[in-house]
N, CA, C and O atoms as a MOPAC input file, in Angstrom:
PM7 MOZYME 1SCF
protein

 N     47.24700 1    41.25600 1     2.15400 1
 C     46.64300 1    40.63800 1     3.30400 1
 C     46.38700 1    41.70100 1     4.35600 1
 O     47.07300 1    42.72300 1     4.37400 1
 N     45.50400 1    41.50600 1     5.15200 1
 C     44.95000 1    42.61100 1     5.63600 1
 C     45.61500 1    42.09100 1     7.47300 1
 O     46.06400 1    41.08000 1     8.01400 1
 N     45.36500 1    43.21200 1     7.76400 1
 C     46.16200 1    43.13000 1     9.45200 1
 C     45.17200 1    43.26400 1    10.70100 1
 O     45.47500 1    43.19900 1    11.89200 1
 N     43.65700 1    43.50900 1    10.01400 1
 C     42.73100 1    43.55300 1    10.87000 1
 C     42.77600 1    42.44800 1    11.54700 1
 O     43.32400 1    41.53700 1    10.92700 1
 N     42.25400 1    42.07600 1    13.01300 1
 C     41.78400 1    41.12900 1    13.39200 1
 C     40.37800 1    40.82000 1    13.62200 1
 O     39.57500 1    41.75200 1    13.64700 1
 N     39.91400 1    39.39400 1    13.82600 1
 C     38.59900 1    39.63600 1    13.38600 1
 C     38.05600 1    39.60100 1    14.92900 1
 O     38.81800 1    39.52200 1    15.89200 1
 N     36.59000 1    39.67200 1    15.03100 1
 C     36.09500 1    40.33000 1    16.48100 1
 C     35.06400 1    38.93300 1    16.49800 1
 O     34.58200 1    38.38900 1    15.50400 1
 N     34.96300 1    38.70900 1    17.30100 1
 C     33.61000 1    37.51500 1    17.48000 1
 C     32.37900 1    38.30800 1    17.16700 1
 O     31.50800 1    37.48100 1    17.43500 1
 N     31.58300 1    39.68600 1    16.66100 1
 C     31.04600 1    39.60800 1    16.28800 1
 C     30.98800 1    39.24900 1    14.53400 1
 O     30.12100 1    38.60700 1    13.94100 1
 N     32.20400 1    39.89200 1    13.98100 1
 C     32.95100 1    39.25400 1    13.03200 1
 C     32.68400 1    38.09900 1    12.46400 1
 O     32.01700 1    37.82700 1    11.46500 1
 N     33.19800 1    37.53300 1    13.10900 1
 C     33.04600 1    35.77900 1    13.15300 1
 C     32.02000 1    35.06700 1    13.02100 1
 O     31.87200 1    33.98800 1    12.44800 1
 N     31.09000 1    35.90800 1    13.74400 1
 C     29.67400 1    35.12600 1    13.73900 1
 C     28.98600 1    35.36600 1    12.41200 1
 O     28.40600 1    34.53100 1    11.71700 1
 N     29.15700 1    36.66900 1    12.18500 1
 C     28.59400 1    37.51600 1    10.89000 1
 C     28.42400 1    36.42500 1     9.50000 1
 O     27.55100 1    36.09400 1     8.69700 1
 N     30.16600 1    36.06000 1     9.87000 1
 C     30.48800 1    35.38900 1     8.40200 1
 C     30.26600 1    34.25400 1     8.43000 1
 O     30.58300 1    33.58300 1     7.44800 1
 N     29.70100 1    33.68900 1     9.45800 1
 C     29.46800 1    31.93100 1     9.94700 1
 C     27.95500 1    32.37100 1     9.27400 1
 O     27.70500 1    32.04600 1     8.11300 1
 N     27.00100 1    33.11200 1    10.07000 1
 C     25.97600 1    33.25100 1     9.68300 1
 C     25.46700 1    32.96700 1     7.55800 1
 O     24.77300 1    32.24100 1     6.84600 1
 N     26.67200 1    34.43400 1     7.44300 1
 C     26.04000 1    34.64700 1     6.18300 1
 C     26.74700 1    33.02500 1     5.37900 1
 O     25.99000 1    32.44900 1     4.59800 1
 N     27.53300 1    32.68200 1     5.52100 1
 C     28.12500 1    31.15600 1     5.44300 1
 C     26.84300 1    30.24700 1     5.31200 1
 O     26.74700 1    29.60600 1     4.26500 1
 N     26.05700 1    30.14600 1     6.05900 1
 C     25.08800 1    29.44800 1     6.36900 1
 C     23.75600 1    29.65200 1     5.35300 1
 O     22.81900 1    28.89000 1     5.11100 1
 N     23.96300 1    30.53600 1     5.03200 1
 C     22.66900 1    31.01200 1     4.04900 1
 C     23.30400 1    30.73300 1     2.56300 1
 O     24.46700 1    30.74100 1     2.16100 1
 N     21.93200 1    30.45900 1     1.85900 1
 C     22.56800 1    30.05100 1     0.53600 1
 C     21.69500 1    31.53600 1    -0.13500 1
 O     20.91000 1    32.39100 1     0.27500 1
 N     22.52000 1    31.12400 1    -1.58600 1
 C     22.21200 1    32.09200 1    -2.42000 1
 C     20.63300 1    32.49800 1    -2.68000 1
 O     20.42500 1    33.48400 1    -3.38800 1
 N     19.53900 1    31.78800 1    -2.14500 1
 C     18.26100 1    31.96800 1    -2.66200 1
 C     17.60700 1    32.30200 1    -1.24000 1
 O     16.40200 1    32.15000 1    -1.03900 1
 N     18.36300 1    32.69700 1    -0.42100 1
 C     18.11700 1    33.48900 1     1.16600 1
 C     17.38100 1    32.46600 1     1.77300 1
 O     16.24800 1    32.73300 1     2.17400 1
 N     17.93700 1    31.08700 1     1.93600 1
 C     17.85800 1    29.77600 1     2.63100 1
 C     18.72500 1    29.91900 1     3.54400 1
 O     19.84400 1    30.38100 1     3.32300 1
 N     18.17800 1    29.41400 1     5.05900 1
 C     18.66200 1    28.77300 1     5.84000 1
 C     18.51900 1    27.59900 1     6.33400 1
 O     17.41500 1    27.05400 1     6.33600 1
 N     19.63900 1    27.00500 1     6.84500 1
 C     18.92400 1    25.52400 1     7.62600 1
 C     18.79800 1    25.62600 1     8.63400 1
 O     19.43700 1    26.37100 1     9.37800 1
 N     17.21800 1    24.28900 1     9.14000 1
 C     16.69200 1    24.74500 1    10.55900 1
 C     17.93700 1    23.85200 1    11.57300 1
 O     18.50600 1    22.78400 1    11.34700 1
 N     18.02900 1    24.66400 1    12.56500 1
 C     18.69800 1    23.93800 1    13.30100 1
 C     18.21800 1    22.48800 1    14.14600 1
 O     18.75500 1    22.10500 1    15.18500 1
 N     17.69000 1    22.16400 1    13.81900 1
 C     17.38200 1    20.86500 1    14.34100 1
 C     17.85600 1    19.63500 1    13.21500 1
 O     18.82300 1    18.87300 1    13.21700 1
 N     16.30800 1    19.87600 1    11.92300 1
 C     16.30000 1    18.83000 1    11.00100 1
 C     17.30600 1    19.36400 1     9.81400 1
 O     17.56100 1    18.49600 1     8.97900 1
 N     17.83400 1    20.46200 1     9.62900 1
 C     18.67500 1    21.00800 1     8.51600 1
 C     18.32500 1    21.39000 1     7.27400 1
 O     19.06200 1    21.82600 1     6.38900 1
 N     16.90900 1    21.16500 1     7.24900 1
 C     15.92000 1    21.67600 1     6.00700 1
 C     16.06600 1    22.79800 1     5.63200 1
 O     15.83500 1    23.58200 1     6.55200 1
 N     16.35800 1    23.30900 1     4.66000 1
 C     16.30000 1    24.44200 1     4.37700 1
 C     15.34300 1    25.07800 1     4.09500 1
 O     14.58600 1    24.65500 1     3.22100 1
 N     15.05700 1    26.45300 1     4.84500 1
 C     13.99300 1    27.02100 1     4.77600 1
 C     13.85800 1    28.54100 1     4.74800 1
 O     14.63900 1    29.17500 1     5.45700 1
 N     12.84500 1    29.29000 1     3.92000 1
 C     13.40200 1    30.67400 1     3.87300 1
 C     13.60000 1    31.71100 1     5.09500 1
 O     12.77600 1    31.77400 1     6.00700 1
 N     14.90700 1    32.62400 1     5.03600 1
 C     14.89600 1    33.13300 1     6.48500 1
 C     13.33700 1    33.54300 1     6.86000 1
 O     12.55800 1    32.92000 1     7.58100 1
 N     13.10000 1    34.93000 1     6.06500 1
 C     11.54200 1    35.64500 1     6.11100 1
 C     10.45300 1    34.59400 1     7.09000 1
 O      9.79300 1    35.02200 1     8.03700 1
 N     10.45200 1    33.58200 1     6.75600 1
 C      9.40800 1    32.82500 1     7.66000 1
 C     10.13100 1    31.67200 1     8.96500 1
 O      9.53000 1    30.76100 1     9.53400 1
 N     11.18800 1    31.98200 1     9.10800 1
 C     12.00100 1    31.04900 1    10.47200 1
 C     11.87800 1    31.69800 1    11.43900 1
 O     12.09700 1    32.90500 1    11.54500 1
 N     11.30200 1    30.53300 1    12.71800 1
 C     11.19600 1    30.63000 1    13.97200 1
 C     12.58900 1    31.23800 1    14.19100 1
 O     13.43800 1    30.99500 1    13.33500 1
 N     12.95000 1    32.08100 1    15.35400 1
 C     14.15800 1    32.34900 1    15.61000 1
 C     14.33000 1    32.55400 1    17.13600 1
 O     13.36700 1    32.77800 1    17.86800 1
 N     15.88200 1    32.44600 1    17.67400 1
 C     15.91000 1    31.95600 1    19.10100 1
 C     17.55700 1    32.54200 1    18.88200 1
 O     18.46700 1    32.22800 1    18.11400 1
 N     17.37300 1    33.76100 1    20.21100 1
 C     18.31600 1    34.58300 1    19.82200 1
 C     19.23200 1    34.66000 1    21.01000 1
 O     18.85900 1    35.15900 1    22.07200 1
 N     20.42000 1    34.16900 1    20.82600 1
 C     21.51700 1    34.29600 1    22.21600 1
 C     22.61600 1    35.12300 1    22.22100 1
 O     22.79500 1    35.81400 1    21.21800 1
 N     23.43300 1    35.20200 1    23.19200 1
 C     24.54600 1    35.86300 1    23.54400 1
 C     24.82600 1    36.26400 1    22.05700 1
 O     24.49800 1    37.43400 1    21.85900 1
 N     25.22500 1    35.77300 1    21.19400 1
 C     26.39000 1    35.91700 1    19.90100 1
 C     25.99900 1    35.11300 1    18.77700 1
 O     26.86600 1    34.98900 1    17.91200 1
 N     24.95500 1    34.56600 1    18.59200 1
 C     23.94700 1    34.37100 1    17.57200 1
 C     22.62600 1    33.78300 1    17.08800 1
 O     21.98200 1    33.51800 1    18.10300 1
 N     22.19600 1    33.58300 1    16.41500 1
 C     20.66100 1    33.74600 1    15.79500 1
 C     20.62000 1    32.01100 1    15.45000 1
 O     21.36100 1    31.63600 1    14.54100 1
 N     19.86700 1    31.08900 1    16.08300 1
 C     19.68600 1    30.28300 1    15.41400 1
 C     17.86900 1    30.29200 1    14.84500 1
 O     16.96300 1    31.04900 1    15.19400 1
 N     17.85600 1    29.29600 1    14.00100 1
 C     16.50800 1    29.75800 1    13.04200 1
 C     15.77800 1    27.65300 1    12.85400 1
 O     16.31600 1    26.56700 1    12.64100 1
 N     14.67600 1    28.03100 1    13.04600 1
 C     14.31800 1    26.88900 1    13.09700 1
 C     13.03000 1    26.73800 1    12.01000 1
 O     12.31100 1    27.70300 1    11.75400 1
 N     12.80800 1    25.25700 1    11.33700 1
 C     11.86400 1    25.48500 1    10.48700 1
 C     10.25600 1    25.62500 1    10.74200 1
 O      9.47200 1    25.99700 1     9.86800 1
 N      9.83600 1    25.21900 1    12.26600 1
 C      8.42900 1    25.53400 1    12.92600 1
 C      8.50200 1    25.29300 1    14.10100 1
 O      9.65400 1    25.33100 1    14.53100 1
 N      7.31000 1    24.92300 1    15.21100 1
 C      7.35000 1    24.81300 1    16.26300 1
 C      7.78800 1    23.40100 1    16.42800 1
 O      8.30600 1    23.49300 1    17.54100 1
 N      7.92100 1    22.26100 1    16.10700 1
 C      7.84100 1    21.01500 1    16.40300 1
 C     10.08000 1    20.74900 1    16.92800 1
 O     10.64700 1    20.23700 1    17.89400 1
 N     10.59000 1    21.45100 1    15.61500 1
 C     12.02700 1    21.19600 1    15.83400 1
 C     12.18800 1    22.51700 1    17.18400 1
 O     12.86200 1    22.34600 1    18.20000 1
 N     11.47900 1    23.66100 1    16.89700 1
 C     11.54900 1    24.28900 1    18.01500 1
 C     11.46200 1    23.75700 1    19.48400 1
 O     12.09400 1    24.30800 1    20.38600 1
 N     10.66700 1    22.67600 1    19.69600 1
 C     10.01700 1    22.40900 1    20.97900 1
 C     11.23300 1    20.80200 1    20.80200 1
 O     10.99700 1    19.91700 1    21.62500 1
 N     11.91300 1    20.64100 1    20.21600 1
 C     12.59300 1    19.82300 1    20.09900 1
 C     14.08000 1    20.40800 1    20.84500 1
 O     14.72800 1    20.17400 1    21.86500 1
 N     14.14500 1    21.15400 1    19.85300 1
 C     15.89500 1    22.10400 1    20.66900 1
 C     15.52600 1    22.15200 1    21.93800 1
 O     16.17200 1    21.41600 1    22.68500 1
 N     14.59000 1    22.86600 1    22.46900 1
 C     14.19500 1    23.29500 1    24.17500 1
 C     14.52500 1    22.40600 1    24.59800 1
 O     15.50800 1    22.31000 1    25.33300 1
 N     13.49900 1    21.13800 1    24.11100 1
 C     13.76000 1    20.07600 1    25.23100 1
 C     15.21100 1    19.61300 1    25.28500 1
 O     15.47200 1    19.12700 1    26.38600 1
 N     16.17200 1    19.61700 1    24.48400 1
 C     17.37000 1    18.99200 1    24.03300 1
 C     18.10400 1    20.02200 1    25.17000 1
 O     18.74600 1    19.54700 1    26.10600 1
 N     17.93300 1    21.51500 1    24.97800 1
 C     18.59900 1    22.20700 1    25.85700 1
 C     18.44000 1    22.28200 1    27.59000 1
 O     19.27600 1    22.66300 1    28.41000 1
 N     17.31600 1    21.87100 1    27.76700 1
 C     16.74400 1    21.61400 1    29.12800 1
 C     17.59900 1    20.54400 1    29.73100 1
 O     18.19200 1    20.52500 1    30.81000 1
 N     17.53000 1    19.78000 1    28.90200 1
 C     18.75200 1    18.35300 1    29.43000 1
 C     19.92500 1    18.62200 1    29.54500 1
 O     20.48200 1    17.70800 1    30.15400 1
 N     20.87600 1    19.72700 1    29.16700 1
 C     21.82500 1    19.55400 1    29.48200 1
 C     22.51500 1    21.06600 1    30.33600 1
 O     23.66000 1    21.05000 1    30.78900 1

């Protein structure tokens, strides 16, 4: 067992690659479709990458984030 601790960039790394499947799919963050990274909208913050499948769930998150 290892004694490293892990770092929040760490963390995110392995959440990320977690998130991707074996055929370099991600899901969009809105509808959860999976879709290939290479062509995902992306929206990039403090400590990670979310990826969306076009403009429509895109303009969906905004508005969702505007509200709160």
């Amino acid at each position: 067992m290892s004694d490293q601790k892990s770092t929040p960039d760490t963390e995110q790394k392995e959440k990320h690659e977690q998130e991707q499947t074996l055929d370099g799919c991600i899901p969009c963050k809105i509808c959860l479709k999976e879709i290939p990274q290479s062509i995902a909208r992306t929206e990039e913050g403090d400590d990670y990458v979310l990826y969306f499948c076009g403009a429509d769930c895109f303009d969906q998150w905004e508005h969702q984030k505007s509200k709160s």
